[in-house]
LOVEXLO-924143 format. One record per atom (N, C-alpha, C): atom name; residue in one letter; x, y, z; residue number from 0. Coordinates in Angstrom, 2 decimals, decimal comma, always signed. Example, Ala and Ser with C-alpha at 12.3 -4.5 7.8 and 13.67 -1.06 7.14 Angstrom:
REM residues 2
(N; a; (+13,19; -5,69; +7,80); 0) (CA; a; (+12,30; -4,50; +7,80); 0) (C; a; (+13,20; -3,30; +7,80); 0) (N; s; (+12,85; -2,25; +7,08); 1) (CA; s; (+13,67; -1,06; +7,14); 1) (C; s; (+12,90; +0,03; +7,87); 1) 
This chain:
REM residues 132
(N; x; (-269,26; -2,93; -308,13); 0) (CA; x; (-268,64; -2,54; -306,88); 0) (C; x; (-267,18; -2,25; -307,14); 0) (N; x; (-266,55; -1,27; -306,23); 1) (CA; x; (-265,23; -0,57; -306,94); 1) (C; x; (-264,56; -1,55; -305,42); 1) (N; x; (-263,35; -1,73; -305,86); 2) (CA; x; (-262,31; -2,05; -304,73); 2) (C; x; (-261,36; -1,27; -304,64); 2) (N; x; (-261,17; -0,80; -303,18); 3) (CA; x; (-260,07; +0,65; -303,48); 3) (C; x; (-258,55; -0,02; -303,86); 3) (N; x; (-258,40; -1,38; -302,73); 4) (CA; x; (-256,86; -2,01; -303,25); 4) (C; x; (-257,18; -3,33; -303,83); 4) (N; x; (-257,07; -3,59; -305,59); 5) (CA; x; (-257,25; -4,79; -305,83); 5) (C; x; (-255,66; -5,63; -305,45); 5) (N; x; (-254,94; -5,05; -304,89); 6) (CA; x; (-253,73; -6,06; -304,58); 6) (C; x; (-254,30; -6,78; -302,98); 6) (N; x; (-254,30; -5,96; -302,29); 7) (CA; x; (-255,14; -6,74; -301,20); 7) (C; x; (-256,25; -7,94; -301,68); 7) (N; x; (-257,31; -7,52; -301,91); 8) (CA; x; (-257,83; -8,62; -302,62); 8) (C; x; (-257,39; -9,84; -302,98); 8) (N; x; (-256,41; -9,40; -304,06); 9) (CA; x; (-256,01; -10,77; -304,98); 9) (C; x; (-255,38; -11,77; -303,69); 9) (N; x; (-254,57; -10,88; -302,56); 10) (CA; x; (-254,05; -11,79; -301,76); 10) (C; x; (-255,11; -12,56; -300,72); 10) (N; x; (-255,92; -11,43; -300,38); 11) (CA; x; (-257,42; -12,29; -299,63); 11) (C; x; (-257,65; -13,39; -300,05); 11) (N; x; (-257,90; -13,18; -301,40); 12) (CA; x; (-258,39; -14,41; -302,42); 12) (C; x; (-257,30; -15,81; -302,17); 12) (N; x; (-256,11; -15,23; -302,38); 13) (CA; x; (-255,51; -16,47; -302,53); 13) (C; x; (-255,35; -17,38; -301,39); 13) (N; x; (-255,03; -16,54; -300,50); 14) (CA; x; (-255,05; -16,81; -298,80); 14) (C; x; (-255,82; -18,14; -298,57); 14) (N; x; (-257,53; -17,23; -299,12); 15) (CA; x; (-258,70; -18,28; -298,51); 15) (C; x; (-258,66; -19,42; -299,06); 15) (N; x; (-258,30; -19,55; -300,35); 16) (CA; x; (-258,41; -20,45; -301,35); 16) (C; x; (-257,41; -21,62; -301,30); 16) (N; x; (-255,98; -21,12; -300,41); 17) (CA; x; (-255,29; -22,29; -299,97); 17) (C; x; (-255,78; -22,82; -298,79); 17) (N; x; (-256,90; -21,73; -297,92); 18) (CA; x; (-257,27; -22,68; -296,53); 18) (C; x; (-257,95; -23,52; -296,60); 18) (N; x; (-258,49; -23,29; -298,05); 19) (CA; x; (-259,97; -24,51; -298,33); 19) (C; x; (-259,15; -25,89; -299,21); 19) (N; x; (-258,45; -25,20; -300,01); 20) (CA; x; (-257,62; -26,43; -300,65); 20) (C; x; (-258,20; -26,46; -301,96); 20) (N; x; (-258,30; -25,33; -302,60); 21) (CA; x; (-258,86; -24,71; -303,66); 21) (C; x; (-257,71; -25,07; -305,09); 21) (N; x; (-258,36; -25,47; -305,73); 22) (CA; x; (-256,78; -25,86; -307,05); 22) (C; x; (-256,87; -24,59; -307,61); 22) (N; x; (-257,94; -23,99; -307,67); 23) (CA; x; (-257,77; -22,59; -308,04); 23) (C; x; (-258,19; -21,58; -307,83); 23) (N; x; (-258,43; -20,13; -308,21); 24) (CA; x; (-258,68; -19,06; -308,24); 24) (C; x; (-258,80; -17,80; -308,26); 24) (N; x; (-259,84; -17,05; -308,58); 25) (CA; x; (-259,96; -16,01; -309,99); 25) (C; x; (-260,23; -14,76; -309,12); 25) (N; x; (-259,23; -14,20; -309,64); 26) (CA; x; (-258,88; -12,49; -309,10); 26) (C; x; (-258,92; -11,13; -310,36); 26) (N; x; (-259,39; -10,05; -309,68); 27) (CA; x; (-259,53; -9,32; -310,99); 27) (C; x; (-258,22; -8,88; -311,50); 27) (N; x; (-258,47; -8,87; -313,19); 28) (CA; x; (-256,99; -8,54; -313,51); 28) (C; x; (-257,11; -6,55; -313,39); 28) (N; x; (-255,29; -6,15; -313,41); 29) (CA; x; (-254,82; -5,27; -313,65); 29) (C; x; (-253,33; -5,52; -313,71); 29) (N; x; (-252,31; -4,41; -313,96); 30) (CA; x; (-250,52; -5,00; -314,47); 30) (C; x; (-250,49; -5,92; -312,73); 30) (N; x; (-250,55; -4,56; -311,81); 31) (CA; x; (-249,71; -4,96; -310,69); 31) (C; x; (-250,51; -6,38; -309,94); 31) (N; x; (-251,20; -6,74; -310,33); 32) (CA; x; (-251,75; -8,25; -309,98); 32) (C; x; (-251,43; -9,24; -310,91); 32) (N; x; (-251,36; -9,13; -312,28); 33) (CA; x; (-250,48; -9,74; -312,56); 33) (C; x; (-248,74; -9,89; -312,77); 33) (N; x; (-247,83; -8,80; -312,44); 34) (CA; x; (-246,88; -9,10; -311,89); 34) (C; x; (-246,88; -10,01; -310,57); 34) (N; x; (-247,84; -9,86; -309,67); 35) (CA; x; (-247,60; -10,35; -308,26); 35) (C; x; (-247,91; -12,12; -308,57); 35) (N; x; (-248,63; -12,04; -310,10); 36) (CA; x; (-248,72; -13,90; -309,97); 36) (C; x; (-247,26; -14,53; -310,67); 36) (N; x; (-246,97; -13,34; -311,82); 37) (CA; x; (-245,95; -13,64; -312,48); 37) (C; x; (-244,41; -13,76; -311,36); 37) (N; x; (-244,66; -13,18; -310,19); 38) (CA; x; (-243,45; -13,40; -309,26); 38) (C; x; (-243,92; -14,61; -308,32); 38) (N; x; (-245,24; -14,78; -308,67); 39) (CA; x; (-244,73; -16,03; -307,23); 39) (C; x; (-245,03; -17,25; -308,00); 39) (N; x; (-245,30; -17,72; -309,80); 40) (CA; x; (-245,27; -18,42; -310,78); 40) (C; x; (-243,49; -18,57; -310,70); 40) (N; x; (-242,53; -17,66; -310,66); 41) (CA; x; (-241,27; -17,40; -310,81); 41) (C; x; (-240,66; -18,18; -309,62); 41) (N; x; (-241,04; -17,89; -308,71); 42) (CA; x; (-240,24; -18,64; -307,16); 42) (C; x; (-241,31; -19,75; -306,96); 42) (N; x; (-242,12; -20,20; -307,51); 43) (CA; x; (-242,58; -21,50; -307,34); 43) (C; x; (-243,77; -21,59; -306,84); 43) (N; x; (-244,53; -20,72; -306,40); 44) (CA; x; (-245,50; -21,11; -305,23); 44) (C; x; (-247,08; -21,46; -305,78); 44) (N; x; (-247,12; -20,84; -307,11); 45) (CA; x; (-248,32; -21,64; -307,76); 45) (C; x; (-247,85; -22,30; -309,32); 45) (N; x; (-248,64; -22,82; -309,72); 46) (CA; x; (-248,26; -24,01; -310,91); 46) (C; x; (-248,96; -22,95; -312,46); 46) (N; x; (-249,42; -21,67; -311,98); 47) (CA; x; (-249,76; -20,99; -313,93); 47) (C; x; (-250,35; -20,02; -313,63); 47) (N; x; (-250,98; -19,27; -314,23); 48) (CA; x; (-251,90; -18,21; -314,10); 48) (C; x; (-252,12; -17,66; -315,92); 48) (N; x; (-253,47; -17,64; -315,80); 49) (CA; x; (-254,00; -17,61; -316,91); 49) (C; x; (-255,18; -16,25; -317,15); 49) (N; x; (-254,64; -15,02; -317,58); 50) (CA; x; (-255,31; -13,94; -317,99); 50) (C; x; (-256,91; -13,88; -318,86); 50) (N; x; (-257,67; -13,80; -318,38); 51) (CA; x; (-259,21; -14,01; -319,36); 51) (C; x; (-259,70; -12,64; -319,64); 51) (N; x; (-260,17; -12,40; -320,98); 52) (CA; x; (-259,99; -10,95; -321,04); 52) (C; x; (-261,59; -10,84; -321,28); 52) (N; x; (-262,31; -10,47; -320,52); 53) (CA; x; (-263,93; -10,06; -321,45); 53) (C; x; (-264,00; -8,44; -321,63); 53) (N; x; (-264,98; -8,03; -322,02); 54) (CA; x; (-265,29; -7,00; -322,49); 54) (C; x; (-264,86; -5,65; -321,36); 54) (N; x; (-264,65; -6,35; -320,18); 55) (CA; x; (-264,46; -5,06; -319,28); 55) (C; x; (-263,26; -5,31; -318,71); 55) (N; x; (-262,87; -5,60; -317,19); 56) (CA; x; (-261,66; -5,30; -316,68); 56) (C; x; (-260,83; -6,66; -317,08); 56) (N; x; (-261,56; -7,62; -316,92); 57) (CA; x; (-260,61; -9,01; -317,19); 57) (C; x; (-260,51; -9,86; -315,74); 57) (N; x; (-260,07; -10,84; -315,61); 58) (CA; x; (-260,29; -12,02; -314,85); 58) (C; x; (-258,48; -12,72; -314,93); 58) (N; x; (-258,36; -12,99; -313,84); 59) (CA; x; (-256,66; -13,74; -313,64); 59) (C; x; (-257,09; -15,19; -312,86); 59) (N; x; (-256,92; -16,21; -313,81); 60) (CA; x; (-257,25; -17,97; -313,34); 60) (C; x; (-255,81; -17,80; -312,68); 60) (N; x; (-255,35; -18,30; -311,20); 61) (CA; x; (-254,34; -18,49; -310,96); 61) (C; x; (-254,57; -19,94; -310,61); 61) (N; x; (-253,45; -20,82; -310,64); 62) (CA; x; (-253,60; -22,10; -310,16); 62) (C; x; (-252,60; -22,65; -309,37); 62) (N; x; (-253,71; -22,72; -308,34); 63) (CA; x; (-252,61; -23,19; -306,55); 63) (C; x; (-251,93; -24,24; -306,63); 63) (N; x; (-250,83; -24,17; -305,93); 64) (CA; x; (-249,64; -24,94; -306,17); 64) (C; x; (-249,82; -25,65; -304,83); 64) (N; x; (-249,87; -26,77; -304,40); 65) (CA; x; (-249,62; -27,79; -303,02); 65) (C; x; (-248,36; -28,86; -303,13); 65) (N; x; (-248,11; -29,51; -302,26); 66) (CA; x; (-246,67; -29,98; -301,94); 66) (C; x; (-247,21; -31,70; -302,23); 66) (N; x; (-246,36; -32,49; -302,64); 67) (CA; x; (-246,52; -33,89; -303,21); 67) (C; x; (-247,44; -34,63; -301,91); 67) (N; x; (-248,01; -34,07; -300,70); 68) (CA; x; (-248,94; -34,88; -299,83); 68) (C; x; (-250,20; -34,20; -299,17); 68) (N; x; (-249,97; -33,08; -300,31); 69) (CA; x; (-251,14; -32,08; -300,47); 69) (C; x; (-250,95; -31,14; -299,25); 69) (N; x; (-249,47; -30,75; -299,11); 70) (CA; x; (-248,98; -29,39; -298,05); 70) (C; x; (-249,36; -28,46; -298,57); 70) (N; x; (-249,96; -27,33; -297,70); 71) (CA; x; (-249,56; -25,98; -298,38); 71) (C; x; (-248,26; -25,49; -298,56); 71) (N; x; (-248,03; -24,54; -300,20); 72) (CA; x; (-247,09; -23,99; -299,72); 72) (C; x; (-246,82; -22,53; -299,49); 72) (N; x; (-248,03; -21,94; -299,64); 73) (CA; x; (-248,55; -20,48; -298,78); 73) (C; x; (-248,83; -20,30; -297,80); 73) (N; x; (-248,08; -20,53; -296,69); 74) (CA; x; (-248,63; -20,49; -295,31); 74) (C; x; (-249,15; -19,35; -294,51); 74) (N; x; (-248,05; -17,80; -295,13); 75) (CA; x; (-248,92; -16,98; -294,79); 75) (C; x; (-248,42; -15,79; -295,84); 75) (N; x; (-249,14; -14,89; -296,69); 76) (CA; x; (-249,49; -14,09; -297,17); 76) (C; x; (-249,90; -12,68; -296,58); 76) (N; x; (-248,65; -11,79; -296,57); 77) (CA; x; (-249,26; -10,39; -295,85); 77) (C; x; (-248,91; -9,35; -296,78); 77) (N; x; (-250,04; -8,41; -296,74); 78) (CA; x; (-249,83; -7,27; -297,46); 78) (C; x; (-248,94; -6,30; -296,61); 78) (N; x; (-247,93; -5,19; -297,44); 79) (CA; x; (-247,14; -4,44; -296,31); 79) (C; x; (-247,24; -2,95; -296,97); 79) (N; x; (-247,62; -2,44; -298,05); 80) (CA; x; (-247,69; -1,38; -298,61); 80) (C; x; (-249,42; -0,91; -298,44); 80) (N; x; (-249,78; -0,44; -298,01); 81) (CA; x; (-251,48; -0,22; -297,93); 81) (C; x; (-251,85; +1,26; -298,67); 81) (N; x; (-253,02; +1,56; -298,82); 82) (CA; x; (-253,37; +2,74; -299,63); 82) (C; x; (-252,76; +3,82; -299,07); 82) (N; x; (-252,83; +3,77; -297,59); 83) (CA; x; (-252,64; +4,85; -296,59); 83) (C; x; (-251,79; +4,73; -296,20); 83) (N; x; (-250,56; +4,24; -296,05); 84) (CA; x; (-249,57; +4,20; -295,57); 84) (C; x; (-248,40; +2,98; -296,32); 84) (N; x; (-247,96; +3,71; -297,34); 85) (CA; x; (-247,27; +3,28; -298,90); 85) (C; x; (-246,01; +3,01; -297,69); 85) (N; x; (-245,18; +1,64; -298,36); 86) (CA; x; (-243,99; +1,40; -297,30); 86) (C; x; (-242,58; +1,32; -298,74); 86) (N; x; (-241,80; +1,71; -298,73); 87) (CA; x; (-240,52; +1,58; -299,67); 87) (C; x; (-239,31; +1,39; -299,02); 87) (N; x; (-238,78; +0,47; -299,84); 88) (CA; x; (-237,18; +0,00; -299,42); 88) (C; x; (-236,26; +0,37; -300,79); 88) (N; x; (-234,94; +0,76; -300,29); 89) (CA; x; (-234,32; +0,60; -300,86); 89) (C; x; (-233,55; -0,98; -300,89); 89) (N; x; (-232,78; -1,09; -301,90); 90) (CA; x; (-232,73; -2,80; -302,23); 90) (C; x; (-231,63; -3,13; -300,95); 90) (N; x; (-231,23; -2,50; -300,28); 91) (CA; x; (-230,24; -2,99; -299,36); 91) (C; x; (-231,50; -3,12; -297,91); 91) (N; x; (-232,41; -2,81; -297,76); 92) (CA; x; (-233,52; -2,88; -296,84); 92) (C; x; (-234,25; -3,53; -297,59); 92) (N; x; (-234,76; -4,35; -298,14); 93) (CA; x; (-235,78; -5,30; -298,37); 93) (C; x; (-235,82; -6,59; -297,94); 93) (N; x; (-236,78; -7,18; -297,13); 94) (CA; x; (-236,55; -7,86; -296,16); 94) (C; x; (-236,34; -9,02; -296,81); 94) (N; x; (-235,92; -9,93; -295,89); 95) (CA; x; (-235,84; -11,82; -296,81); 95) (C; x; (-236,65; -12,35; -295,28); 95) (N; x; (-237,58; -12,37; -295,88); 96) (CA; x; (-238,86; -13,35; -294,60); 96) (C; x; (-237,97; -15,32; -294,42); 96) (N; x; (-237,81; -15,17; -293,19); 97) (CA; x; (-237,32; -16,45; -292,12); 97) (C; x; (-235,93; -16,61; -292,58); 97) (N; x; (-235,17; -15,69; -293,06); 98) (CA; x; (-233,68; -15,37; -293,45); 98) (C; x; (-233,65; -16,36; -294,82); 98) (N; x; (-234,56; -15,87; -296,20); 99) (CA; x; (-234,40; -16,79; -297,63); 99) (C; x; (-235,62; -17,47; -297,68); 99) (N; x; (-236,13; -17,75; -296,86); 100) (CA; x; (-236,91; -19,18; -297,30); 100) (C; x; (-238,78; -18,83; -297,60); 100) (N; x; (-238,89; -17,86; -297,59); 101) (CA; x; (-239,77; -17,00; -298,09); 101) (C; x; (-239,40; -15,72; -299,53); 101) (N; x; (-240,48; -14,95; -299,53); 102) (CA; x; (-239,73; -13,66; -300,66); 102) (C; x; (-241,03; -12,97; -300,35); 102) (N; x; (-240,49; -11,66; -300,51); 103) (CA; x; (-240,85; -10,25; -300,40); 103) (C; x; (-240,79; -10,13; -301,95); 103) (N; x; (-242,34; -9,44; -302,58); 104) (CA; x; (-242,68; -8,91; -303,75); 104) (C; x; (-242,80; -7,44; -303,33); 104) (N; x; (-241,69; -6,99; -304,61); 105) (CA; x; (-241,52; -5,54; -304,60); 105) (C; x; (-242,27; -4,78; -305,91); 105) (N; x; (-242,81; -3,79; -306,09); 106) (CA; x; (-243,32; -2,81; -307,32); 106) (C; x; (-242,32; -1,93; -307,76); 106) (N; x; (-241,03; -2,39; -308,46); 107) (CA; x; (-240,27; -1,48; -309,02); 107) (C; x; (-240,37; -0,78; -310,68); 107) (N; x; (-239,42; +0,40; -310,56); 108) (CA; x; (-239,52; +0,76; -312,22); 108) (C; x; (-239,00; -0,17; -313,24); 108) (N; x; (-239,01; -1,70; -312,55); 109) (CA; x; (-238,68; -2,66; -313,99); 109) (C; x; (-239,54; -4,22; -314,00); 109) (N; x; (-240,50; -3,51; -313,31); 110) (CA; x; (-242,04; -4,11; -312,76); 110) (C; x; (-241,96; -4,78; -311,90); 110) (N; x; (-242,88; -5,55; -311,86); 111) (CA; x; (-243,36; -6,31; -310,04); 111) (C; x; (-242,00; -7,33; -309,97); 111) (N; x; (-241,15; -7,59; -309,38); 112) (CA; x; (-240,19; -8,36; -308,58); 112) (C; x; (-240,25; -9,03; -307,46); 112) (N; x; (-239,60; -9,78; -307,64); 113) (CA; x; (-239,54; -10,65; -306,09); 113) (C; x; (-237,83; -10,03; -305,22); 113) (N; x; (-237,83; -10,52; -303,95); 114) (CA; x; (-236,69; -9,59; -303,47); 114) (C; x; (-235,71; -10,32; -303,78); 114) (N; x; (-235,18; -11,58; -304,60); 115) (CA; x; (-234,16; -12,15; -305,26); 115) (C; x; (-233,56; -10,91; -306,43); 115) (N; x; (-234,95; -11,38; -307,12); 116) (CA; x; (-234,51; -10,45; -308,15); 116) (C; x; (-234,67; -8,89; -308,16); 116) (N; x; (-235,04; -8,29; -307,18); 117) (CA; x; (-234,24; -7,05; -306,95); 117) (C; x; (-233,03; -6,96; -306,07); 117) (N; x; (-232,48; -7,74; -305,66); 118) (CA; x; (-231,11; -7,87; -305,76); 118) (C; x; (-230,32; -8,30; -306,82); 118) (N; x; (-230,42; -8,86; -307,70); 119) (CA; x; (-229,78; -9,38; -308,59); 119) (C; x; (-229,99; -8,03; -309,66); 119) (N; x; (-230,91; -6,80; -309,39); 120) (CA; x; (-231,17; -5,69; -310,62); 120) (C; x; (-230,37; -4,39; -309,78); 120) (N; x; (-230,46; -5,16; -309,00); 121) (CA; x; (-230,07; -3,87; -307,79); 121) (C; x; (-230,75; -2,52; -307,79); 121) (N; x; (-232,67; -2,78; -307,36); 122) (CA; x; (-233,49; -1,61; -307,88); 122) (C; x; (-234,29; -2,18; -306,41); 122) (N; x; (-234,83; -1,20; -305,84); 123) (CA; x; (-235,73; -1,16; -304,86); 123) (C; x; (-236,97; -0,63; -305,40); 123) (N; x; (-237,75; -0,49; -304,58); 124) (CA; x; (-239,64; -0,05; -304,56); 124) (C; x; (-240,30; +0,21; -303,83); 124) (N; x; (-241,69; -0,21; -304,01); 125) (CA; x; (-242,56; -0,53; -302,93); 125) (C; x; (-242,67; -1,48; -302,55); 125) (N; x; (-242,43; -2,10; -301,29); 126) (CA; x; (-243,34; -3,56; -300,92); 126) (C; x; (-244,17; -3,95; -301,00); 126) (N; x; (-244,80; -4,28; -301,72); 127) (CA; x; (-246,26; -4,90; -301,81); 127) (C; x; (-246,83; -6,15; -300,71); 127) (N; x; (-245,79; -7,14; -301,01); 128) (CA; x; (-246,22; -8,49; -299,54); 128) (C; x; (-244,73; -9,42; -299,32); 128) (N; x; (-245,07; -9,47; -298,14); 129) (CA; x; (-244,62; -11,22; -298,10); 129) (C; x; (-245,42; -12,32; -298,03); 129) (N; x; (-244,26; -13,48; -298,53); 130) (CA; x; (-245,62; -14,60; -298,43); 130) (C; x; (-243,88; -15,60; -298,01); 130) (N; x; (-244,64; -16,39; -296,95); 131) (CA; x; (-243,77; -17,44; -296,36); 131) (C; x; (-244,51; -18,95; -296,34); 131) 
């Protein structure tokens, strides 16, 4: 079965998997899904992610991150760039979800970012999500 957006997905996936209280789980790999674990491995929000490569597309173990009394700390996960209607900021428009205390993952030409660090590169993109 083909998936037209595996970035949607991967976030479906992760979504459900913190509502159940899931320590982990497995999304199909490609770059821009794994940038999107490698940025939220970076700002904290899961504890690893581990690439499995078999003979065909490959497999991404991510492993959910919860708070010392078993909080979530993904509360909500939204996609903002869709197949059909692609959304781009320049880095002075990229949002900071609840003013900082969230991050906006961007798809720039110096790969998947979080909106810290496309300020700190001073490079905009596509939005891909927020997650608060």
């Amino acid at each position: 079965m083909s998936i037209s957006d595996p970035v949607a997905d991967m976030l479906t996936r992760i979504r459900n998997a913190t509502r159940n209280r899931s320590k982990s789980v497995v999304c199909l790999n490609n770059k821009v899904c794994q940038g999107v674990a490698k940025a939220l491995l970076v700002e904290g929000y899961i504890n690893g992610f581990e690439v499995v490569d078999d003979n065909k597309q490959g497999t991404i173990h991510v492993d959910l991150k919860y708070g010392p009394r078993g909080e979530v700390l993904i509360h909500e996960i939204t996609r903002m760039s869709k197949p059909g209607c692609r959304v781009y900021r320049q880095v002075e428009n990229i949002p900071q979800p609840m003013q900082g205390l969230g991050i906006s993952i961007v798809s720039t030409n110096k790969g998947v970012l979080s909106d810290r660090q496309c300020r700190e590169e001073r490079v905009g993109g596509e939005l891909l999500c927020t997650v608060l």
